[in-house]
LUMNUFI-69957 format. One line per field, with one value per atom (N, C-alpha, C): residue number from 1; residue in one letter; atom name; y, x, z. Coordinates in nm, 3 decimals, decimal comma. Atoms other than C-alpha are relative to their C-alpha. Example, Ala and Ser with C-alpha at 12.3 -4.5 7.8 and 13.67 -1.06 7.14 Angstrom:
BEGIN
dokol = [1:1:1:2:2:2] .
gudo = [A:A:A:S:S:S] .
guba = [N:CA:C:N:CA:C] .
c2 = [-0,119:-0,450:0,120:-0,119:-0,106:0,109] .
c1 = [0,089:1,230:0,090:-0,082:1,367:-0,077] .
c3 = [0,000:0,780:0,000:-0,006:0,714:0,073] .
***
This chain:
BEGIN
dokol = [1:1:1:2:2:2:3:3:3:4:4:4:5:5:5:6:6:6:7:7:7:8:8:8:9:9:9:10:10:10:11:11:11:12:12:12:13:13:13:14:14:14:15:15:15:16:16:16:17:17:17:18:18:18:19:19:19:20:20:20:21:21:21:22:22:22:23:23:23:24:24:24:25:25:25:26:26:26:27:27:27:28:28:28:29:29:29:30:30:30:31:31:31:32:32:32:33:33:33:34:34:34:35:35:35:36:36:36:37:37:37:38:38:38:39:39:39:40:40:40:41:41:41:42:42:42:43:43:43:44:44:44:45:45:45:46:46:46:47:47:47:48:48:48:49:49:49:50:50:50:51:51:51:52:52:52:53:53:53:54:54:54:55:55:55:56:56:56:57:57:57:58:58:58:59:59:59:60:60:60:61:61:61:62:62:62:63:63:63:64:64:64:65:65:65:66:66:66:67:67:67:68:68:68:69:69:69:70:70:70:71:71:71:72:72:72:73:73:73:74:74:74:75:75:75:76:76:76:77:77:77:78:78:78:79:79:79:80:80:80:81:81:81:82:82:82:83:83:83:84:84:84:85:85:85:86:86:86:87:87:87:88:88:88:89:89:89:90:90:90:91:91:91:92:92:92:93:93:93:94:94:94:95:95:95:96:96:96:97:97:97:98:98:98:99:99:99:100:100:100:101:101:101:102:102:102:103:103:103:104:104:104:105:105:105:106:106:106:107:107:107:108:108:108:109:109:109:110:110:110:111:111:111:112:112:112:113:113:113:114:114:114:115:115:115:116:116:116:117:117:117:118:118:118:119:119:119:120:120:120:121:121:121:122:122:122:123:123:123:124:124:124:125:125:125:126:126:126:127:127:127:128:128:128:129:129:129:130:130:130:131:131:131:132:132:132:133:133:133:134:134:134:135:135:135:136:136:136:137:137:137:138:138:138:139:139:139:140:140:140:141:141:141:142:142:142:143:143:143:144:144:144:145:145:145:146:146:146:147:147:147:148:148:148:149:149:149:150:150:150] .
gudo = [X:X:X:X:X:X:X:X:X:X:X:X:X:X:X:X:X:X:X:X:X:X:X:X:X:X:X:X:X:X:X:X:X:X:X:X:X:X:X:X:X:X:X:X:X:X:X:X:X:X:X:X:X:X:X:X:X:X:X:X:X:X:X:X:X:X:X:X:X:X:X:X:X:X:X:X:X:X:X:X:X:X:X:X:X:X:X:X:X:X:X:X:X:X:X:X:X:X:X:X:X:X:X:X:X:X:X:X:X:X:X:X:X:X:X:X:X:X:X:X:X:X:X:X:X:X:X:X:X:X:X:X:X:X:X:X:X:X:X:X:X:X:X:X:X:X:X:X:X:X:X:X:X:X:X:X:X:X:X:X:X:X:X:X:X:X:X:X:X:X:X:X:X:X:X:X:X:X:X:X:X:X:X:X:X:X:X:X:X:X:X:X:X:X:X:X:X:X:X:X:X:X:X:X:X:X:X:X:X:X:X:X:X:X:X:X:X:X:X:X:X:X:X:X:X:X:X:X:X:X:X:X:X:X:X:X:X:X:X:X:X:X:X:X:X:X:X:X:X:X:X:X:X:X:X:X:X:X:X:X:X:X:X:X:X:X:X:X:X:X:X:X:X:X:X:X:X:X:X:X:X:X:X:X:X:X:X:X:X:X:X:X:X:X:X:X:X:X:X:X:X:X:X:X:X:X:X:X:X:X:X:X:X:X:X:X:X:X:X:X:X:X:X:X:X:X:X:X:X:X:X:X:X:X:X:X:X:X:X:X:X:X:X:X:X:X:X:X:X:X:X:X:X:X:X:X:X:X:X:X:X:X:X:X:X:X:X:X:X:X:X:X:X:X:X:X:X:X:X:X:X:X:X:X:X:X:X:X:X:X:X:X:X:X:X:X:X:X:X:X:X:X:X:X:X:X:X:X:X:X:X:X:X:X:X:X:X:X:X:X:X:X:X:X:X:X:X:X:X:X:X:X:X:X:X:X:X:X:X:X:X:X:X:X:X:X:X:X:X:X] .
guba = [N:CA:C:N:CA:C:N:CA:C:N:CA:C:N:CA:C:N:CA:C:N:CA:C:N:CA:C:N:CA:C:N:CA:C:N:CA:C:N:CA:C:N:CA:C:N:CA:C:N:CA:C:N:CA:C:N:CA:C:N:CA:C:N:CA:C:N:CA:C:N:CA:C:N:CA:C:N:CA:C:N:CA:C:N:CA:C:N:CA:C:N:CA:C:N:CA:C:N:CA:C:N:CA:C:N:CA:C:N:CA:C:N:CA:C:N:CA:C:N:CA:C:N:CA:C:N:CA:C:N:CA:C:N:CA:C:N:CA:C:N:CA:C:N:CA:C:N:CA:C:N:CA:C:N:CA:C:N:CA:C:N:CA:C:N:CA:C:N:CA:C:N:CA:C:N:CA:C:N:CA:C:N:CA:C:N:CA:C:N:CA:C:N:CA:C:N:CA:C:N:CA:C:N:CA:C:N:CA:C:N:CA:C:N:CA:C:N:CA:C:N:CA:C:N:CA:C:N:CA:C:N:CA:C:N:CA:C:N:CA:C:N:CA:C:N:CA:C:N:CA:C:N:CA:C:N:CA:C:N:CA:C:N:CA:C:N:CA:C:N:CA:C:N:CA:C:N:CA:C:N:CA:C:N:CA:C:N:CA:C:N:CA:C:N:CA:C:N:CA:C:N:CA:C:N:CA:C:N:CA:C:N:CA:C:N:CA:C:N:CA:C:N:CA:C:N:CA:C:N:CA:C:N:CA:C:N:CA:C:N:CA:C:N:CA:C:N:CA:C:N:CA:C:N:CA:C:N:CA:C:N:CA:C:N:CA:C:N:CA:C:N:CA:C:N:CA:C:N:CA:C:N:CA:C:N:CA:C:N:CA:C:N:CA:C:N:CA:C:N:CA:C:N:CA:C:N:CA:C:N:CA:C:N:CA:C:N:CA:C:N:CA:C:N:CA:C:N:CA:C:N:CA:C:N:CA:C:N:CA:C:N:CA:C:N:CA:C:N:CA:C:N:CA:C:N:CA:C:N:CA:C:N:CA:C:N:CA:C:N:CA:C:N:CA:C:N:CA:C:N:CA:C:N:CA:C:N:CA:C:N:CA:C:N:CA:C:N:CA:C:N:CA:C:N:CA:C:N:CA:C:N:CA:C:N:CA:C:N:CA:C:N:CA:C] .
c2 = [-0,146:2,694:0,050:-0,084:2,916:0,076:-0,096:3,099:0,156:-0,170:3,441:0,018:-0,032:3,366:0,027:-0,045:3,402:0,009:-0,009:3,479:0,004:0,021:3,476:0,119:-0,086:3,741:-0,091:0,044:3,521:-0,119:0,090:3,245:0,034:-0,058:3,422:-0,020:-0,013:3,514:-0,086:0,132:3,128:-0,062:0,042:3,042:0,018:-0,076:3,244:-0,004:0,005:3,210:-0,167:0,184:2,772:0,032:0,013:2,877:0,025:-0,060:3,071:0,101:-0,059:3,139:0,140:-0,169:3,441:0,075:-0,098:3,605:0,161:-0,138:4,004:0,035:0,008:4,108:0,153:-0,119:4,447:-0,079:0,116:4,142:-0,065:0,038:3,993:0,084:-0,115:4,288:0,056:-0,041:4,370:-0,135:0,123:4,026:-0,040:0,012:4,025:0,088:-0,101:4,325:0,055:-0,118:4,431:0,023:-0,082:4,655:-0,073:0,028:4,584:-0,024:0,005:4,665:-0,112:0,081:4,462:-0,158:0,130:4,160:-0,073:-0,048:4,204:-0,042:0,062:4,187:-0,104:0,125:3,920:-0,117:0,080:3,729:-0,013:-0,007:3,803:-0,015:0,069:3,728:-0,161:0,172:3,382:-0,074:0,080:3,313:0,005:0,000:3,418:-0,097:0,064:3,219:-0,176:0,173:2,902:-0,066:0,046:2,878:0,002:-0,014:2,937:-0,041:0,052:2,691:0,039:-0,019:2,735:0,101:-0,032:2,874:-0,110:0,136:2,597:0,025:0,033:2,529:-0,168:0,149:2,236:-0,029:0,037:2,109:-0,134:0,063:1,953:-0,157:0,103:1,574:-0,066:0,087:1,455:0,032:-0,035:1,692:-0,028:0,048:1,616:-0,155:0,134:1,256:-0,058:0,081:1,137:0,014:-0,017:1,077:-0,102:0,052:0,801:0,008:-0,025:0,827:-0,077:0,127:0,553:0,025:-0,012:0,544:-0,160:0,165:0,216:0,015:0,007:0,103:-0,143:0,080:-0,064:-0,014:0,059:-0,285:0,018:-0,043:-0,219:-0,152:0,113:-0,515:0,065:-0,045:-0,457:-0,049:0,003:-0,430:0,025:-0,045:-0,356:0,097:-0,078:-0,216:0,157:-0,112:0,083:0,033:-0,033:0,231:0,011:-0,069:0,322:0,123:-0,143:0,696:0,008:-0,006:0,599:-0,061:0,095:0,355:0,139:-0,093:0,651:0,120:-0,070:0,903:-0,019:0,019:0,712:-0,027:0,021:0,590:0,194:-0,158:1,021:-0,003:-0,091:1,079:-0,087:0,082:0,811:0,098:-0,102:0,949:-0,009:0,052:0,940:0,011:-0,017:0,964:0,151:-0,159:1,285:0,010:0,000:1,212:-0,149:0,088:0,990:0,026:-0,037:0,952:-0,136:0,101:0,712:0,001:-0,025:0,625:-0,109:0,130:0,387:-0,098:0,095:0,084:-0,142:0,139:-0,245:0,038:-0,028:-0,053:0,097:-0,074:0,130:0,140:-0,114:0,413:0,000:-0,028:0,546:0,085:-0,053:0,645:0,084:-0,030:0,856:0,057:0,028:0,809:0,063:-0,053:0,981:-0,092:0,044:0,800:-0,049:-0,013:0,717:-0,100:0,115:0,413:-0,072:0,103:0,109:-0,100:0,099:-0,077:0,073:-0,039:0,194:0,035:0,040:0,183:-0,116:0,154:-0,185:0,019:-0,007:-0,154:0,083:-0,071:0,117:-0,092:0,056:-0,126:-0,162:0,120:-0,463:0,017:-0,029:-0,298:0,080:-0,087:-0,036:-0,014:0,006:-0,041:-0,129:0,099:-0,382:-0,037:0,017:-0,362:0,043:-0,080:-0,122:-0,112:0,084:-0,307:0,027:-0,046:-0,303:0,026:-0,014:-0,318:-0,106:0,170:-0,618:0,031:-0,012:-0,634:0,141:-0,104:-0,383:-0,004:-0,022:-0,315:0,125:-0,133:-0,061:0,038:-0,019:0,153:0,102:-0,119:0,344:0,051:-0,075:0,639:0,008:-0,082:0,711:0,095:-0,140:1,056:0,052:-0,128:1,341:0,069:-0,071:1,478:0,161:-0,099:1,696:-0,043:0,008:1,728:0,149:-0,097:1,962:-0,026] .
c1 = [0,002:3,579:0,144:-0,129:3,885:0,004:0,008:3,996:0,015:0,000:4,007:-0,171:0,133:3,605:-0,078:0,036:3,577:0,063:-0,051:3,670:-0,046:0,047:3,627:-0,137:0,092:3,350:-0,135:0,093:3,156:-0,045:0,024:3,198:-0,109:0,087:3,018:-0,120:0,113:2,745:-0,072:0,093:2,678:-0,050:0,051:2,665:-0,090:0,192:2,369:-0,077:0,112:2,207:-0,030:0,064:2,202:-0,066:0,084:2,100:-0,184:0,159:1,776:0,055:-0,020:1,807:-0,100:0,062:1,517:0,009:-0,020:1,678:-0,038:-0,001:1,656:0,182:-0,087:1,996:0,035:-0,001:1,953:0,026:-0,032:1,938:0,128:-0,105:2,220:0,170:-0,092:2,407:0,019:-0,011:2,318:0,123:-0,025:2,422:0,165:-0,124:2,759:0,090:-0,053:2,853:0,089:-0,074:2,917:-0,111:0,095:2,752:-0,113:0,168:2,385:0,065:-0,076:2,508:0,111:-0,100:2,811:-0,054:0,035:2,624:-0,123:0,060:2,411:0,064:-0,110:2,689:0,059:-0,099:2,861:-0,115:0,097:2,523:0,022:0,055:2,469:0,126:-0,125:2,835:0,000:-0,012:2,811:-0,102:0,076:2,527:0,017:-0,049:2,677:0,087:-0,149:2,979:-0,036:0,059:2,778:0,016:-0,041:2,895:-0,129:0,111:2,536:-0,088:0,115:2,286:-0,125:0,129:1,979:-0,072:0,050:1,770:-0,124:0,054:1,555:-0,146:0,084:1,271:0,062:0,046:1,311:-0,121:0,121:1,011:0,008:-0,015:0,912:-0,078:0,043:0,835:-0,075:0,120:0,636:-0,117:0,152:0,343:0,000:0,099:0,358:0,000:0,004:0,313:0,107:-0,057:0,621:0,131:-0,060:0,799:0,123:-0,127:1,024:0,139:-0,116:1,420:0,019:-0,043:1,542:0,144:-0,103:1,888:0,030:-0,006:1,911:0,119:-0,165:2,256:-0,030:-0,007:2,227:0,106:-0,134:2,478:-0,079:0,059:2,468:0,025:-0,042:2,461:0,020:-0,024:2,621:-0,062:0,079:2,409:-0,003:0,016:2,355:-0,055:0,095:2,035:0,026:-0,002:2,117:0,161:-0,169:2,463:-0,067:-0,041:2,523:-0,062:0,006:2,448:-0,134:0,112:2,119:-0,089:0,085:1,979:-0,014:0,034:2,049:-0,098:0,100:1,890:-0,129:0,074:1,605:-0,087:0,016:1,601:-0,064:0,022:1,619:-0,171:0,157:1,265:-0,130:0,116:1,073:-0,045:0,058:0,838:0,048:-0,074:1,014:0,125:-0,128:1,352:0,037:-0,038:1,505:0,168:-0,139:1,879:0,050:-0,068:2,089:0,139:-0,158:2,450:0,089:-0,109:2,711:0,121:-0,142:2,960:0,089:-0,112:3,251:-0,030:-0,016:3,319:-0,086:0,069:3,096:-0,159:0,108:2,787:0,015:-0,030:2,731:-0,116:0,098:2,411:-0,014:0,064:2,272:-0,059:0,123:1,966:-0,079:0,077:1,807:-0,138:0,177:1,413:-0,096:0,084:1,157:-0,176:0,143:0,781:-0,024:0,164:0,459:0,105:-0,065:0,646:0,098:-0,120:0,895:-0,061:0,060:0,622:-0,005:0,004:0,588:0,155:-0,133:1,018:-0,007:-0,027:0,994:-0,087:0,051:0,731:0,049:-0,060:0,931:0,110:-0,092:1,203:-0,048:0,040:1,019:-0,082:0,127:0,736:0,063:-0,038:0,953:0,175:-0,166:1,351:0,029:-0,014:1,382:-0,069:0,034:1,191:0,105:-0,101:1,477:0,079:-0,167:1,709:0,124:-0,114:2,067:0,011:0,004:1,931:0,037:-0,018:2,127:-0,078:0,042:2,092:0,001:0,037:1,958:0,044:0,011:2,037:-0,053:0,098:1,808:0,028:-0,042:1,881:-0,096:0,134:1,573:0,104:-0,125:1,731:-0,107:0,141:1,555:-0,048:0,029:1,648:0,125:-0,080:1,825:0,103:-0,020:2,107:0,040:-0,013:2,233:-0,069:0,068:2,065:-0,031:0,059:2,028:-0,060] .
c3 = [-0,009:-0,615:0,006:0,022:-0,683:0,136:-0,065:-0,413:-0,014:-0,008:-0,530:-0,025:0,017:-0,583:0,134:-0,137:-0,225:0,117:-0,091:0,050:0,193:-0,175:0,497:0,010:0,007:0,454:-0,099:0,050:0,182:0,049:-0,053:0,386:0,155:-0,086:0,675:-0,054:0,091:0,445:-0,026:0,050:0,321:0,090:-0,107:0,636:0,086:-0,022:0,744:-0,124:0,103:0,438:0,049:-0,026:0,534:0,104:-0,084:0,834:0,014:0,043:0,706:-0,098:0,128:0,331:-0,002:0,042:0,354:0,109:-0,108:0,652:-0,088:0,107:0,466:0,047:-0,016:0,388:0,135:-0,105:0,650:0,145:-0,122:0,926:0,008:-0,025:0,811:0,006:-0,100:0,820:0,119:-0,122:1,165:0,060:-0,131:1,335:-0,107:0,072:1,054:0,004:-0,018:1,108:-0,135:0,163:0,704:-0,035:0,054:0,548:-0,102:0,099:0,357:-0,170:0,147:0,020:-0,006:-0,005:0,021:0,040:-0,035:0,148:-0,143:0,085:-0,116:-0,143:0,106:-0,391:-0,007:-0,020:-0,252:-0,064:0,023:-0,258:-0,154:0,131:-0,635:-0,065:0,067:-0,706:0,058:-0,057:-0,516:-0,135:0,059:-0,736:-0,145:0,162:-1,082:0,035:-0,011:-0,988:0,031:-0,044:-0,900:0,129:-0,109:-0,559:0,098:-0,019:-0,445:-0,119:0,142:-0,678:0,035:-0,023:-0,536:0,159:-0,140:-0,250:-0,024:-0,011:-0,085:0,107:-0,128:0,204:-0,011:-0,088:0,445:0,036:0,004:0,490:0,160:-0,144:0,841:-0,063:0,071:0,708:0,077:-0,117:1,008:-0,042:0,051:0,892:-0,083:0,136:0,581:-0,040:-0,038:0,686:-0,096:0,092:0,536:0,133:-0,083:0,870:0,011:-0,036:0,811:-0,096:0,110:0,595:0,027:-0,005:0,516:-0,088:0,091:0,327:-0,046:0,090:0,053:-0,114:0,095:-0,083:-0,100:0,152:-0,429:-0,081:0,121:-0,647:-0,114:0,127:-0,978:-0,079:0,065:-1,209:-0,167:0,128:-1,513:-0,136:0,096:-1,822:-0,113:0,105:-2,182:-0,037:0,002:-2,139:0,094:-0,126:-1,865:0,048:-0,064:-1,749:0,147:-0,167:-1,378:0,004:0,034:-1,461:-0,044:0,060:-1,623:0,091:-0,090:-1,354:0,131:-0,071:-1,129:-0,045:0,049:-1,326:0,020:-0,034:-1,349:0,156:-0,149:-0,993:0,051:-0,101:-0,891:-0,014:-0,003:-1,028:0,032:-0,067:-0,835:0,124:-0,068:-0,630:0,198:-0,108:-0,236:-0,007:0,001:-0,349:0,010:-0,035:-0,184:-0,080:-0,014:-0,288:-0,110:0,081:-0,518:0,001:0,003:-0,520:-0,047:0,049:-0,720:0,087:-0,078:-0,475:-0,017:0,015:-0,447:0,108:-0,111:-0,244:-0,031:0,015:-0,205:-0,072:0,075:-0,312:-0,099:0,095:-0,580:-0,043:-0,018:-0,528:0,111:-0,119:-0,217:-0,017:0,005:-0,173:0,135:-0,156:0,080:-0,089:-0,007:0,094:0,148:-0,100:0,262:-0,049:0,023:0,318:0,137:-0,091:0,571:0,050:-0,144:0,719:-0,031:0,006:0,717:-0,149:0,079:0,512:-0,176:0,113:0,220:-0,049:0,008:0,206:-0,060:0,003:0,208:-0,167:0,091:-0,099:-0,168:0,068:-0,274:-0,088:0,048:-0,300:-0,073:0,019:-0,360:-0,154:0,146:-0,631:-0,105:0,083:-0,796:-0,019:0,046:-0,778:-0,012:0,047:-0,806:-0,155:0,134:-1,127:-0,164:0,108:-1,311:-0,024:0,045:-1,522:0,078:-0,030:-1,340:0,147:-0,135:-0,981:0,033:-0,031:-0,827:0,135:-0,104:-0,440:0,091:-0,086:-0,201:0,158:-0,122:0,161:0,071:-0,017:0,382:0,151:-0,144:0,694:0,027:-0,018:0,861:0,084:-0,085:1,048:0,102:-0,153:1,413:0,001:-0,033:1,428:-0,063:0,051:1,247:0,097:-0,089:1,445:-0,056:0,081:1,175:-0,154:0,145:0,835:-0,064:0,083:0,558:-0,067] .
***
């Protein structure tokens, strides 16, 4: 982001919108103390400008019985059949995968996974990502508890 695309006022703004994206903007003018209109513009300039991609729901994952995250770090084995970029791709649109990310270091994806238990994780990785071309070894970390999360 450029800084003349924003500024200490739009940063206010994004920051109550993470907190609760359908606050109404008359609310977040009260507790911001700028004017309605103006909060308003800024919004609809954040979101021409790309600095705002989406609006979202969190979703409470206990009810919707999918209570445990797990985060799974995968080497890539280098291939013919599949790049890095493509094994991820594919990897995103399995069903459980919340997150994908190419990172550096000893591994080479990370995965954060949402599902029913330790055993449908364990299955995810044994019945399905181990099947993709270009998956070498896996390592898996169930989380307890969320302290921060978006």
């Amino acid at each position: 982001m450029e800084s003349k695309l924003y500024d200490e006022k739009d940063l206010r703004i994004l920051e109550a919108l993470k907190k609760d994206g359908r606050k109404p903007t008359s609310k977040l003018s009260k507790e911001l103390g700028i004017p309605r209109v103006t909060i308003h513009q800024r919004i609809n300039k954040m979101i021409a400008n790309g600095i705002i991609r989406k609006f979202t729901v969190r979703p409470d994952y206990g009810k919707l019985k999918k209570p445990v995250t797990a985060f799974i770090l995968i080497s890539f084995v280098s291939n013919p059949q599949v790049s890095q970029r493509e094994l991820a791709s594919k990897i995103s649109l399995m069903s459980g995968v919340e997150e994908v990310f190419i990172i550096s270091g000893e591994w080479d994806l990370l995965l954060k996974v949402r599902a029913a238990s330790a055993e449908e994780v364990g299955s995810l990785i044994i019945d399905k990502l181990r099947t993709f071309e270009g998956v070498g070894k896996a390592t898996t970390c169930i989380s307890f508890s969320a302290v921060k999360e978006e």
